[in-house]
GUPAMAR-548792 format. One record per atom (N, C-alpha, C, O): x, y, z. Coordinates in steps of 0.001 Angstrom, whole numbers, plus 500000, padded with zeros to 6 digits. Each point is the difference from the previous one (the first is absolute). Layout:
GUPAMAR-548792
XYZ ...
end
This chain:
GUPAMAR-548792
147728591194076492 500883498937500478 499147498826500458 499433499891501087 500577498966497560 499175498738501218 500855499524500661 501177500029499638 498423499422501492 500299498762501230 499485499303499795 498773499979499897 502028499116499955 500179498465499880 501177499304500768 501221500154499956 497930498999500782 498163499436500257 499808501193500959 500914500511500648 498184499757499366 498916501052500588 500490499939501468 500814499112500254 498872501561500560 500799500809501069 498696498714500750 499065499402499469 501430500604501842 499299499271501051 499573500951501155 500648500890500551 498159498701499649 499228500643501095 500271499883501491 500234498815500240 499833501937500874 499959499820501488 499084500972500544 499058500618499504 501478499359501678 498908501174500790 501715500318500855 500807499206500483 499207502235499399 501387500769500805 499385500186501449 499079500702500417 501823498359500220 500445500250501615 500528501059500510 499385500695500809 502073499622498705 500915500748500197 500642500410499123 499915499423498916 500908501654501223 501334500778499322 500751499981501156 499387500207501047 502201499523499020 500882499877501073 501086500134499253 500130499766498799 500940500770502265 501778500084499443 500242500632498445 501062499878499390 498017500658500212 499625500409498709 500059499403498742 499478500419498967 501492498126501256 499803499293498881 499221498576500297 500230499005499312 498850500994501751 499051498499500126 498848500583500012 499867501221500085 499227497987499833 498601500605500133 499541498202500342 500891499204499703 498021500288500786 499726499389500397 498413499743499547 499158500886500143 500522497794499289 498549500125499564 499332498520500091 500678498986500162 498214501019499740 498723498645499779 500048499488499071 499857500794499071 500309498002500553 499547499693498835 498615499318499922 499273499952500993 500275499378497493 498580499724500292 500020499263500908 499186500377500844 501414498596499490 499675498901500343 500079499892501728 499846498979500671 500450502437499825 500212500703501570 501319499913500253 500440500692500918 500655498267498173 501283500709500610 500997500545500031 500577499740498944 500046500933501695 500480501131500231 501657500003498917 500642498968499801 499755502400499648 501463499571499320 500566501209499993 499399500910499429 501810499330501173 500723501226499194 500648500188498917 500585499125499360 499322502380500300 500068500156498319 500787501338499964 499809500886500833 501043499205498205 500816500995499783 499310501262499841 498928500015499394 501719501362501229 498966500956499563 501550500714498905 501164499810500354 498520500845498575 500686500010499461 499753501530499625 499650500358498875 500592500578502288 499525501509499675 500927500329501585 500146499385501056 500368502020498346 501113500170501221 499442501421500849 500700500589500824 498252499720498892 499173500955499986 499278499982501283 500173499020500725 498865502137499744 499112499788501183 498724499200499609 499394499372500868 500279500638498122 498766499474499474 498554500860500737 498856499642500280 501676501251499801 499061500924500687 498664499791499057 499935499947498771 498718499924502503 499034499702499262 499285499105498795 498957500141499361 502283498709500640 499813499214499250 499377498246500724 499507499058499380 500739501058501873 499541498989500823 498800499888500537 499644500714500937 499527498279498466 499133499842500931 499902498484500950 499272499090499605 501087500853500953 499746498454501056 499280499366500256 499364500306501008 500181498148498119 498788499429499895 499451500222498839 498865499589499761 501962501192499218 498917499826498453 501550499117499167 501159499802500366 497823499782498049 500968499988499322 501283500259499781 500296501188500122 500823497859499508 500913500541499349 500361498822499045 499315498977499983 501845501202499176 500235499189498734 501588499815499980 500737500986499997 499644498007499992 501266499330499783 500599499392498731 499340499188499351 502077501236500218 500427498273499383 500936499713500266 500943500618500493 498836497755499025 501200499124500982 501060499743498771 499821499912498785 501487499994502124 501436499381498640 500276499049500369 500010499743501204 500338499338497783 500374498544500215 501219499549500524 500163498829500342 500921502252499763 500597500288500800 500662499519501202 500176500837500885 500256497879499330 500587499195500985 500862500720501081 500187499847501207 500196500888497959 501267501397501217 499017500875500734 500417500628500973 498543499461498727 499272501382500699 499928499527501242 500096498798500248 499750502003500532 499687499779501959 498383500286499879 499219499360500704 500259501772498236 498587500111500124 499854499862498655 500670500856499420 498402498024499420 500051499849498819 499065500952499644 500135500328498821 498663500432501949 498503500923499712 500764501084499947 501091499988500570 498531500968498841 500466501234499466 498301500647500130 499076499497499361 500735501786501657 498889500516500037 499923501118499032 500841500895499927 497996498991499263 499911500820498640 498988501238499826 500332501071499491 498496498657500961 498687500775500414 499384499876501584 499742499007500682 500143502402499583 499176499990501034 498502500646500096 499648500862499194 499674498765501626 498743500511500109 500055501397500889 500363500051501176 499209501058498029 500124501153501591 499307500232500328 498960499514499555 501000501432501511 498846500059501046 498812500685499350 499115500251500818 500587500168497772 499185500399499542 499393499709498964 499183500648499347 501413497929500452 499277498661499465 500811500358498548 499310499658499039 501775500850500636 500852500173498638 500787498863500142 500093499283500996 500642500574497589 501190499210500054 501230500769499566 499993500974499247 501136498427501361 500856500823500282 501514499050499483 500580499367500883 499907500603497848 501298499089499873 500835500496500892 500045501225500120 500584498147500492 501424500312500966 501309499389499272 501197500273500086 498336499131499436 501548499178499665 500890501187499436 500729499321499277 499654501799500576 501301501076499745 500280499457498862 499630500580498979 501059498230500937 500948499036499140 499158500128498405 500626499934498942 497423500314501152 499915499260498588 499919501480499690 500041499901498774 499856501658501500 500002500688499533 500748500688499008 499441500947499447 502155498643500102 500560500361499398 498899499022498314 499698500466498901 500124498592501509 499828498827498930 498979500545499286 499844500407498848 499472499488502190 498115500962499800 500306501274498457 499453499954498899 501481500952501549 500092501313499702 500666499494498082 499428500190498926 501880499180501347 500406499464498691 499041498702499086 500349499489498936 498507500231501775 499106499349499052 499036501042499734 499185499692499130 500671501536501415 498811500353499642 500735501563498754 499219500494499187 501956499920500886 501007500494499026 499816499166498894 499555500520498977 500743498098501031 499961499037498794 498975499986499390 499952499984498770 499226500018501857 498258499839499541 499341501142499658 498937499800499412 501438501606500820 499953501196499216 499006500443500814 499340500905499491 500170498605502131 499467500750500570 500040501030500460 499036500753500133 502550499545500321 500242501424500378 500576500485498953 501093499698499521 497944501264500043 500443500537498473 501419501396500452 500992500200499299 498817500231501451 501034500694500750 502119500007499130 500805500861499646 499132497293500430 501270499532500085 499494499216498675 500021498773500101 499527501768498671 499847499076499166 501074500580498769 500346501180500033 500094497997499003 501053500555498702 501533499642500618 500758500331499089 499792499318501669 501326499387499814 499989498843499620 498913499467499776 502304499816500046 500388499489499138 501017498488500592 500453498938499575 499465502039501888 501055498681501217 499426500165501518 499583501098500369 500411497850500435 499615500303501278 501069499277501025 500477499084499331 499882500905501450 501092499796500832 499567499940501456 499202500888500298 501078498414500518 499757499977501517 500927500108500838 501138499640499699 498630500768501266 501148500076501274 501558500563499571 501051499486500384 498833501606498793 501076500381499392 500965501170500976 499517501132500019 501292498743500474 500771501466500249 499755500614499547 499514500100498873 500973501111502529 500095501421499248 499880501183500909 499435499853501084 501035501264498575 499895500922501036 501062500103500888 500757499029500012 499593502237501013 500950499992500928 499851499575501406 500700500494500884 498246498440499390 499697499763501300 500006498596499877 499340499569500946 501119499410498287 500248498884499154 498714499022500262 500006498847500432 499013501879499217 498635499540499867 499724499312498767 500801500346499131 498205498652500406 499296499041499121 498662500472498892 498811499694500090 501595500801499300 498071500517499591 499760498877499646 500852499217499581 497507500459500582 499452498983499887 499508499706498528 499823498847499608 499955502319499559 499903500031498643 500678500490499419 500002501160500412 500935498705498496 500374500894499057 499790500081498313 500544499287499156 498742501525500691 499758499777498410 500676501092499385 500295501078500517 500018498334497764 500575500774499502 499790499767498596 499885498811499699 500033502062499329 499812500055498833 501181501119498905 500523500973500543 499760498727497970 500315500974499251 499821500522499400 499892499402498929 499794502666500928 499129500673499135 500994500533499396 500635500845500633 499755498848498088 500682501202499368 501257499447500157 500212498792499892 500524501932500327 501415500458500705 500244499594501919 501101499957500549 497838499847499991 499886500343501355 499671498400500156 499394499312499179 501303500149502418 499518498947500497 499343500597500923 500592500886500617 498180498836499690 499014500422501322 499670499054501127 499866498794499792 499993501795501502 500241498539500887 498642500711500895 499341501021499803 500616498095501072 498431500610500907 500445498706501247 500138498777499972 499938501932500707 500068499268501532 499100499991500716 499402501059500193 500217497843500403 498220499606500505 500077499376501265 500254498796500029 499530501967501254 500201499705501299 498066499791500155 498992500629499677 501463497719501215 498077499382500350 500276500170501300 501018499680500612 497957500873499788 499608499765501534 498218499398500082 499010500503499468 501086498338501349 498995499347500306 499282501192500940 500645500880500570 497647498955499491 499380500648500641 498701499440500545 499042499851499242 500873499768502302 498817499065500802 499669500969500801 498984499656500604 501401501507499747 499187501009501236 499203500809498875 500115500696498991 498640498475502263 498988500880499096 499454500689501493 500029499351501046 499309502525498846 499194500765500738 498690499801499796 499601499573498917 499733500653501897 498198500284499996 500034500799498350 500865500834499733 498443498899499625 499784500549498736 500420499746498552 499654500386498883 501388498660501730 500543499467498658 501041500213499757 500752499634499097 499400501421502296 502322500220499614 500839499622500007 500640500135501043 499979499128497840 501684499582500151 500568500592500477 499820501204499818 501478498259501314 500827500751500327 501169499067499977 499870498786499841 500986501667500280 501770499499499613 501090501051500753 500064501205499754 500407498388500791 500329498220500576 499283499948501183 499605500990500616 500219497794499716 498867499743501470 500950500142501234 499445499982501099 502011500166498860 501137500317500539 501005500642500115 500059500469498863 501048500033501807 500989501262499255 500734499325498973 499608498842500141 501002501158499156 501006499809498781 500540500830499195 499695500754499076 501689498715501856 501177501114499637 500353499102498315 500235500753499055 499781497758500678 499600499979498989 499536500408498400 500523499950498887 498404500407501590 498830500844499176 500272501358499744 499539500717499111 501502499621502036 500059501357499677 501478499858499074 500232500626498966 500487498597501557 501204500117499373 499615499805497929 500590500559499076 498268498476500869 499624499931499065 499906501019499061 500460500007498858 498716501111501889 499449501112499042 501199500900499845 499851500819499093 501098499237501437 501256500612500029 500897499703498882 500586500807499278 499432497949500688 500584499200498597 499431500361498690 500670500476499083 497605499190500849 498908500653499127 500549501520499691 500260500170498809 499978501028502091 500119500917499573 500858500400499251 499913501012499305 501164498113500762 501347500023499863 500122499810498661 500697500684499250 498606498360500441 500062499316498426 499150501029499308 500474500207498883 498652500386501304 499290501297499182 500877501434500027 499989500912499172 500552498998501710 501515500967499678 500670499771499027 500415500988499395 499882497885500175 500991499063499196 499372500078498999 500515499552498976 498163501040500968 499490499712498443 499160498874499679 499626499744498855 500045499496502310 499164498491499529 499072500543500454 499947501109500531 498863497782499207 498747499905500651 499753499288500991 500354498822500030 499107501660500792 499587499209501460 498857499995500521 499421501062500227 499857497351500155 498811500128500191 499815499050501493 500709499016500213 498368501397500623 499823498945501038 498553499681500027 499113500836500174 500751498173499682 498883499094499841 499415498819501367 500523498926500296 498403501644500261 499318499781500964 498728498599499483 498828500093499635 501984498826500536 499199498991499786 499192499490501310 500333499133500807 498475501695499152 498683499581500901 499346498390500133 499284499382499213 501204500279501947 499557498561500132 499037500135500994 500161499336501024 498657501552498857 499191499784500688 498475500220499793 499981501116500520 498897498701499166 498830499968499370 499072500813500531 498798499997499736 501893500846501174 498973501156500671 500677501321499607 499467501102500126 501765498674499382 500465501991499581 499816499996499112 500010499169499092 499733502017501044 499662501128498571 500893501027500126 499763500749499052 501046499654501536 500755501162499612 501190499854500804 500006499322501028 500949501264498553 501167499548500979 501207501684500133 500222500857499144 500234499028502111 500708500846500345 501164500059501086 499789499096500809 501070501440499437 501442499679500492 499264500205501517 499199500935500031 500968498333501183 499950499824500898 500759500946501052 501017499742500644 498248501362499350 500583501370500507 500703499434501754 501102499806500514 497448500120499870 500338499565501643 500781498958500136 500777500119500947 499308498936498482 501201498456500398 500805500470499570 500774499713500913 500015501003498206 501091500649499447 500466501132499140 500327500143498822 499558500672502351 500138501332499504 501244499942498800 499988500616498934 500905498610501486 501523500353499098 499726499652498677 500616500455499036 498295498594500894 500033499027498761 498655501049499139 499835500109498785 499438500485502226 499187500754499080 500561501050499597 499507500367498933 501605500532501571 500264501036499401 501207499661498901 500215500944499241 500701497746500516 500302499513499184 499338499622498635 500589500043498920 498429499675501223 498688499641498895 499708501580499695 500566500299498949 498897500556501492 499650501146499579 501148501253498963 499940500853499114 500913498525501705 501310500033499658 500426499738498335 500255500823499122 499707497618500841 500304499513498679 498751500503498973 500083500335498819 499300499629501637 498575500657499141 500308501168499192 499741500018498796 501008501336502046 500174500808499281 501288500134499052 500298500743499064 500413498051501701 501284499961498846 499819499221498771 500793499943499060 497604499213501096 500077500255498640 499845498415500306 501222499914499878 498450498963500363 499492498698500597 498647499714499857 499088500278500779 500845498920497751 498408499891500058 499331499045501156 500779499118500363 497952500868500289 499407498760500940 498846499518499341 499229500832499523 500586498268500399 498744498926499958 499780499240500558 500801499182500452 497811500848499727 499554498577500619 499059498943499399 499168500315499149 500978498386501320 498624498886498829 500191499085501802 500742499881500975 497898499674498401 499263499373501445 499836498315498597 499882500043498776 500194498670502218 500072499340499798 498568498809500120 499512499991501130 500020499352498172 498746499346500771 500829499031500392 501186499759499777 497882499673500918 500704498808501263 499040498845500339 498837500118500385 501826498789499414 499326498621500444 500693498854500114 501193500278500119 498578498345499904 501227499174500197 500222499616498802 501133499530499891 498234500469499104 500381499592498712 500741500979499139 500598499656498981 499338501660501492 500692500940499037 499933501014500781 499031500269500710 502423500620499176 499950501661500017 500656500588499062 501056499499499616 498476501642499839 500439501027498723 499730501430500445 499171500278500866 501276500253498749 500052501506500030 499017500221498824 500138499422498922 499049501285501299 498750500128498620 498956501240500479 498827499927499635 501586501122501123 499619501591500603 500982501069500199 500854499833500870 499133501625498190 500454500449500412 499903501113500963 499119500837499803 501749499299501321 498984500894501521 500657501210499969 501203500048499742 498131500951500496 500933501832500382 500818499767501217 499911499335501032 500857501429498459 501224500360501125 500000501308500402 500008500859499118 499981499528502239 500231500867500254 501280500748500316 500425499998501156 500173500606497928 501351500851500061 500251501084500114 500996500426499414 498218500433501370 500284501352500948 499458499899501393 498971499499500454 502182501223500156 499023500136501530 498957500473500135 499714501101499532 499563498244501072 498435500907500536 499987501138500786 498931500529500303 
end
């Protein structure tokens, strides 16, 4: 995904009210900027380094900066923006990076479906034969990273997320395919896994859909202000330890 024009530089002050964050610009002064992640951002803050913005031309906005990358405390970069991860995932499907979801024939976004009147964020579908085949593709963004390189998801509880995999299971009952796809926006994981301790409900939901039959993947994204893509693919861990 390029950005255009290229994301703008500050130095992060603050995170507050969960959607401001507060930062430097070069020139020393000060601006607030949308944070656009509804999340704890656990471990994704560091105060006084880098971060990366862009602005909309936008006459209606109250804050026109939209905060996009952060610097974390362990000198990674970390996309926050939630919002470009669906985009991320369907350019890098298009582009035949995730070979996973490759051979249909249609792709669809934000489509109904399910008995909890939830959205999958992907839906592809193709025709073999006699048979129309469909594959439902739930993204979850991923910025908590552990000492070692561990993804974890979600950095918060989410009843959400869980309701998600519930839907996922549902549709592999039904005979479709279902996949949830962990688009890593962060340049220090290497491996990623359901976030036992922040949410027990949501991990035994995931472990859950796993055996009903719910494929998971994950792809880690490089990151800079001129471009992010999904272009790694990372292990998932899908049994309890």
């Amino acid at each position: 995904m390029k950005i255009e024009p290229a994301l703008e530089r500050g130095i992060l002050l603050k995170r507050y009210k969960r959607f401001l964050a507060d930062v430097r610009l070069p020139d020393g002064s000060e601006m607030t900027i949308h944070c656009p992640n509804t999340g704890s951002m656990k471990a994704c803050l560091a105060e006084g380094e880098p971060c990366w913005f862009s602005r909309s031309d936008n006459p209606k906005r109250k804050y026109p900066c939209t905060w996009e990358i952060a610097t974390t405390p362990a000198g990674d970069l970390a996309g926050i923006n939630t919002g470009r991860a669906n985009g991320l995932v369907v350019e890098a499907v298009e582009s035949g990076i995730i070979a996973q979801l490759q051979g249909y024939s249609s792709l669809r976004t934000e489509v109904r479906y399910g008995d909890e009147r939830s959205r999958i964020d992907m839906l592809l579908a193709r025709d073999v034969d006699d048979r129309h085949e469909q594959c439902y593709v739930e993204v979850k963004n991923v910025t908590l990273c552990q000492d070692g390189g561990q993804g974890l998801f979600p950095d918060s509880v989410s009843t959400r997320g869980t309701k998600h995999l519930r839907e996922l299971s549902l549709m592999v009952q039904q005979g479709h395919r279902a996949v949830l796809l962990f688009c890593v926006q962060h340049t220090g994981i290497e491996s990623v896994a359901p976030a036992v301790d922040i949410d027990p409900d949501y991990a035994e939901a995931f472990y859950q859909a796993v055996a009903d039959g719910v494929e998971v993947y994950a792809y880690r994204a490089r990151i800079s202000a001129e471009e992010i893509v999904l272009d790694t693919e990372l292990p998932v861990s899908t049994t309890p330890e």
